[in-house]
C-alpha positions as CSV (number, residue, x, y, z in Angstrom):
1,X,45.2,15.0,-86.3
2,X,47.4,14.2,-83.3
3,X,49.9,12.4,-85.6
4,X,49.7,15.1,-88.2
5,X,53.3,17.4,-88.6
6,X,53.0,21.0,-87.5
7,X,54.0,22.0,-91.2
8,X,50.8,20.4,-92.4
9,X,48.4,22.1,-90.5
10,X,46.8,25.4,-90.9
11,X,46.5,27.3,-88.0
12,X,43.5,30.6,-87.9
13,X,44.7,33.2,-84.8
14,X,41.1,35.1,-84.3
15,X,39.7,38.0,-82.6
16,X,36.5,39.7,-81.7
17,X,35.4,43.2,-80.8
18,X,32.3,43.3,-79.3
19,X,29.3,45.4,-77.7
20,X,29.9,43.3,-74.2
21,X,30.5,40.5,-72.2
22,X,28.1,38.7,-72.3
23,X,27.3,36.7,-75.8
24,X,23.6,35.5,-75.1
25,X,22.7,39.4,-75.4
26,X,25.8,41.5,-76.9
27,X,26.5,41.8,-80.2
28,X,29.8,41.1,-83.0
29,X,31.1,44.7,-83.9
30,X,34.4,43.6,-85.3
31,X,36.3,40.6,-86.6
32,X,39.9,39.7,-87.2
33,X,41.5,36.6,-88.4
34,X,44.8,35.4,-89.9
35,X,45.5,32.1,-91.3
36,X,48.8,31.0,-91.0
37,X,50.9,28.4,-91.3
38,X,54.7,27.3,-89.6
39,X,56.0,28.1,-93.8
40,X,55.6,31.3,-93.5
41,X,51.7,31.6,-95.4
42,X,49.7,34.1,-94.1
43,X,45.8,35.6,-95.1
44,X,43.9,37.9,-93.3
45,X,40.0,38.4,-92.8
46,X,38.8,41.4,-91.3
47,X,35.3,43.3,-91.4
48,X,34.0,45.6,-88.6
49,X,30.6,44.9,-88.1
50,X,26.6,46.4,-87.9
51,X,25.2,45.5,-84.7
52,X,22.0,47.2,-85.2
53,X,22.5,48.1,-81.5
54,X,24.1,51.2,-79.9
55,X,27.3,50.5,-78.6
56,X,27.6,51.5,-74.8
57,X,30.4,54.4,-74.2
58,X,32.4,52.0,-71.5
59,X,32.6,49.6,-74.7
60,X,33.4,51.7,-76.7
61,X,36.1,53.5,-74.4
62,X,37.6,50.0,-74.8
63,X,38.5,49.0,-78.0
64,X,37.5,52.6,-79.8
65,X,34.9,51.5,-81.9
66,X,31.9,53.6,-82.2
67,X,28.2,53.6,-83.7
68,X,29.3,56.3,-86.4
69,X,32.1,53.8,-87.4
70,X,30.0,51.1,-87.7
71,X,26.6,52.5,-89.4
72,X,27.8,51.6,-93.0
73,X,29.2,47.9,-92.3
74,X,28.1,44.7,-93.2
75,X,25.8,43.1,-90.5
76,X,27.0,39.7,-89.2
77,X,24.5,37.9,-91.6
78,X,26.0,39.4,-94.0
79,X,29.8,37.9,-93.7
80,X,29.2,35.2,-91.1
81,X,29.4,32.5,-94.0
82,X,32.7,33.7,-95.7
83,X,33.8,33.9,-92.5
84,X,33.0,30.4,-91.6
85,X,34.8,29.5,-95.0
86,X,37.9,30.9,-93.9
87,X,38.5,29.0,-90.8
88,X,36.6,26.0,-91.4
89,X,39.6,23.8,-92.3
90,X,42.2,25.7,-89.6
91,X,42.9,24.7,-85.9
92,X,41.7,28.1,-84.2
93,X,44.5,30.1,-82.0
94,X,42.7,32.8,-79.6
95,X,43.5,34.6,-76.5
96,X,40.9,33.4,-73.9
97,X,39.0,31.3,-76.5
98,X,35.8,30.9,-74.9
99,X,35.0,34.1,-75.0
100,X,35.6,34.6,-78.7
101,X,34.4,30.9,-79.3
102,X,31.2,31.6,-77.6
103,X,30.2,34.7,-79.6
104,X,30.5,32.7,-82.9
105,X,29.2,29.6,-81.6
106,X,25.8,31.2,-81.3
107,X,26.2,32.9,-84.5
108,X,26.8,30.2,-86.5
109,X,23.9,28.4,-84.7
110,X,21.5,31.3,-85.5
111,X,22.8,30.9,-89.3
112,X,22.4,27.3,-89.4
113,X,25.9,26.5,-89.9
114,X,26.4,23.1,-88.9
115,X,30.3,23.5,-87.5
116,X,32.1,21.1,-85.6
117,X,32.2,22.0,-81.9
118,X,34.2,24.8,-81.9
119,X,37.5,24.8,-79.7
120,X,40.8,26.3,-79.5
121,X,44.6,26.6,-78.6
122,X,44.8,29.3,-76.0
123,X,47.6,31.7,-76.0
124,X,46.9,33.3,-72.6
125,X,48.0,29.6,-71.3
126,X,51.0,29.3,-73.2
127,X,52.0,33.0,-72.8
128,X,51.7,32.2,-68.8
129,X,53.9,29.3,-69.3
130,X,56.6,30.6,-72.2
131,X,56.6,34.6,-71.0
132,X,56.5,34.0,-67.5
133,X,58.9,36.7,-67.0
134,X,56.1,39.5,-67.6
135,X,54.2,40.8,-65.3
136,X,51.2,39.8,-67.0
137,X,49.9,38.5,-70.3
138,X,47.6,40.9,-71.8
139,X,48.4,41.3,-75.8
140,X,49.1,44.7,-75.3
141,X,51.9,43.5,-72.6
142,X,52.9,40.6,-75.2
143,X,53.1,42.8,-78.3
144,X,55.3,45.6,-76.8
145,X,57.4,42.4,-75.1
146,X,57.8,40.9,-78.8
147,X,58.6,44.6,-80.6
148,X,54.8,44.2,-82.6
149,X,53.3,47.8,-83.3
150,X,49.4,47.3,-83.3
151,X,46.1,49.2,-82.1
152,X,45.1,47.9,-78.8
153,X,41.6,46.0,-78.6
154,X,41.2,46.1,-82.7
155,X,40.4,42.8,-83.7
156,X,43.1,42.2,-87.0
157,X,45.9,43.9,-84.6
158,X,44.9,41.5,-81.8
159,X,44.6,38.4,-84.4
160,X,48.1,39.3,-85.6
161,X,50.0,39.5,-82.0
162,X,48.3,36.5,-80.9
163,X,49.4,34.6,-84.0
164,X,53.0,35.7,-82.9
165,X,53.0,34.6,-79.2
166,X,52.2,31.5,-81.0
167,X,54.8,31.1,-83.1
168,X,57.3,32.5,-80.7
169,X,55.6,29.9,-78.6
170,X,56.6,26.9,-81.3
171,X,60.1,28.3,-81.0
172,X,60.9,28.7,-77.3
173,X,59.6,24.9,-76.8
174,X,61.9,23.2,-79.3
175,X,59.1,21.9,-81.8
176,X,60.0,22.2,-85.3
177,X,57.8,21.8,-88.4
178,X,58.3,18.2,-88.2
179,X,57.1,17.9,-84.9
180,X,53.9,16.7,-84.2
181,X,50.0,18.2,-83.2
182,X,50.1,15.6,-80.6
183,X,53.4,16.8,-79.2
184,X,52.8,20.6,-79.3
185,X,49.3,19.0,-77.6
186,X,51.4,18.0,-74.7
187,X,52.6,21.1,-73.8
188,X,49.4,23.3,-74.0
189,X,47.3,20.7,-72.4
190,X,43.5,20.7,-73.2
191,X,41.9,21.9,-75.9
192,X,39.4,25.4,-75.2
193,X,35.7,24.7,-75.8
194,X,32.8,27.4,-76.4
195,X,30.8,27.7,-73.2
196,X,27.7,27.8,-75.0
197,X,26.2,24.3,-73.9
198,X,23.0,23.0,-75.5
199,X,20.4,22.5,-72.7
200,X,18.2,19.4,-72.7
201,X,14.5,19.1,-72.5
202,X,14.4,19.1,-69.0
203,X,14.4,22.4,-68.6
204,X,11.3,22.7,-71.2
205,X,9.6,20.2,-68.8
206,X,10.7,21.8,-65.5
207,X,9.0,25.1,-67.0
208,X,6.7,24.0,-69.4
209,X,8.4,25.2,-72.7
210,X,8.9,23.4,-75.4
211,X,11.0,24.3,-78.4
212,X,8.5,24.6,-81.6
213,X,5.6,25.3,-79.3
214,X,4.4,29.2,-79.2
215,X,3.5,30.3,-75.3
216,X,2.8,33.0,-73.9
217,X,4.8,34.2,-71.3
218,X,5.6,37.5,-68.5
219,X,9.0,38.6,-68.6
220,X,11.2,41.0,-66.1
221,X,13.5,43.0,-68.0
222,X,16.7,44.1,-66.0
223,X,15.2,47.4,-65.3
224,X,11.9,46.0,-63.4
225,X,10.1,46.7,-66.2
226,X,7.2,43.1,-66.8
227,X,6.0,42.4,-70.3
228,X,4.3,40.1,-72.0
229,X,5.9,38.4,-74.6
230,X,4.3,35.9,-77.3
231,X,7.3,33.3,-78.1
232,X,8.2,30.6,-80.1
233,X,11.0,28.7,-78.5
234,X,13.7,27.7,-80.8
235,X,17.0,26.0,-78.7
236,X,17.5,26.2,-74.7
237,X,21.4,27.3,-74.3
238,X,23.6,27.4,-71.0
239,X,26.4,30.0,-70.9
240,X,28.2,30.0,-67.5
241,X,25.8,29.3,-64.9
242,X,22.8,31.4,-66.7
243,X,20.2,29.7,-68.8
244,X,18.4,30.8,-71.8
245,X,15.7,30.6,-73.9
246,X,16.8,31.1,-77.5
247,X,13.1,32.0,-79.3
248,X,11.5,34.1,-81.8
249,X,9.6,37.2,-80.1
250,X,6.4,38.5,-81.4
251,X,6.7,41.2,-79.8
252,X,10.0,42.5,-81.3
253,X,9.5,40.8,-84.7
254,X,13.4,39.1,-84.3
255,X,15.0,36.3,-82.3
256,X,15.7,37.1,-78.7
257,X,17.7,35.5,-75.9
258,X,15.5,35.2,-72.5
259,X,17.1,34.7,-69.0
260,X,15.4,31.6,-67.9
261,X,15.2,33.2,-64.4
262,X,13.6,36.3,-65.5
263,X,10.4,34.2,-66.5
264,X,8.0,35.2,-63.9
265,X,5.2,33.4,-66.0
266,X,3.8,31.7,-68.1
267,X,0.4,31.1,-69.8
């Protein structure tokens, strides 16, 4: 890909709305996406989403997006595939990727989509080093800078700004469509990974778990409150420093996430 011209190459600017922070528990509540490339194509791919989940008011106070919105959409099983197909074949451009990257990583691991690892080009990075006269490098800063009129915090708005810091990005450096990946590569540095890191089985020896294996064990919600939960361990994941337990719960009837360190037993 490195040798490949600019021209060739598709690029997919994405964004996410979501019901927090924190992807090993919070939920997709919209998606954004456009496809573009340095011709001048453009498609877009945009869906709000079903969490199934209320969506806290300091979320919602955020990007605007509330349960009554939401109550009719498609749940994330329902579009995850198509939109898998429309990015598959693109280079991803997102602002703080792994973030984003991290919410569908896990996604497409609960749908047994068998990606690629998923990285991608981070505008925040080249915004710091193309826009440095700004204050700071928010979209919302970004858009108003470049004369864009969008929603702030809606995910197609957000795909669409950062696909234009991009491209204003292509033209401040110099590159043309006949430059190359590798060269553009050279000036953004590093590629962005998800943070979602696929444990090994030490930690299923260290706390005797073992994925496939249904235990029993006594869990400590973030309230205080202990229950026991039947389980059936499916994948151990590492986001940040925190480590889970990705498993099916008897309990709830559905796949849950469990904070390793909230385990206070097991039998």
């Amino acid at each position: 890909m490195f040798n490949e011209k600019l021209l060739t190459i598709n690029f997919c600017a994405v964004d996410l709305e979501t019901t927090g922070v924190n992807p090993a528990f919070d939920k997709i509540v919209e998606i954004g996406a456009v496809k573009f490339n340095l011709a001048g194509d453009k498609e877009e791919f945009h869906t709000l989403i079903n969490p199934k989940v209320h969506i806290p008011y300091n979320v919602v106070r955020i990007h605007g997006i509330t349960d009554e919105m939401v109550c009719n959409s498609p749940s994330i099983e329902d579009v995850v595939f198509s939109f898998y197909d429309f990015i598959k074949d693109s280079v991803l451009v997102v602002h703080n990727p792994s973030f984003d990257l991290s919410f569908i990583d896990l996604v497409f691991k609960k749908q047994g989509i068998a990606s690629r690892r998923l990285w991608g080009l981070d505008t925040v990075r080249l915004a710091r080093k193309f826009f440095c006269e700004l204050p700071n490098h928010k979209l919302t800063t970004l858009a108003s800078y470049l004369g864009i009129d969008c929603r702030n915090h809606r995910a197609l708005d957000d795909a669409i700004v950062c696909m234009m810091v991009f491209l204003e990005v292509v033209k401040r450096s110099g590159l043309d469509e006949n430059s190359t990946f590798g060269e553009f590569m050279n000036i953004h540095g590093a590629r962005v990974n998800s943070k979602i890191l696929r444990e090994k089985s030490e930690i299923a020896t260290a706390r005797k778990i073992a994925i496939g294996k249904k235990i029993t064990i006594r869990y400590c919600d973030t309230d205080g409150n202990v229950t026991v939960r039947n389980i059936l361990p499916k994948e151990f994941i590492q986001y940040g420093k925190n480590r889970y337990i990705v498993a099916h719960c008897y309990l709830r009837g559905a796949e849950r996430c469990f904070l390793e360190s909230r385990i206070i037993g097991i039998e």
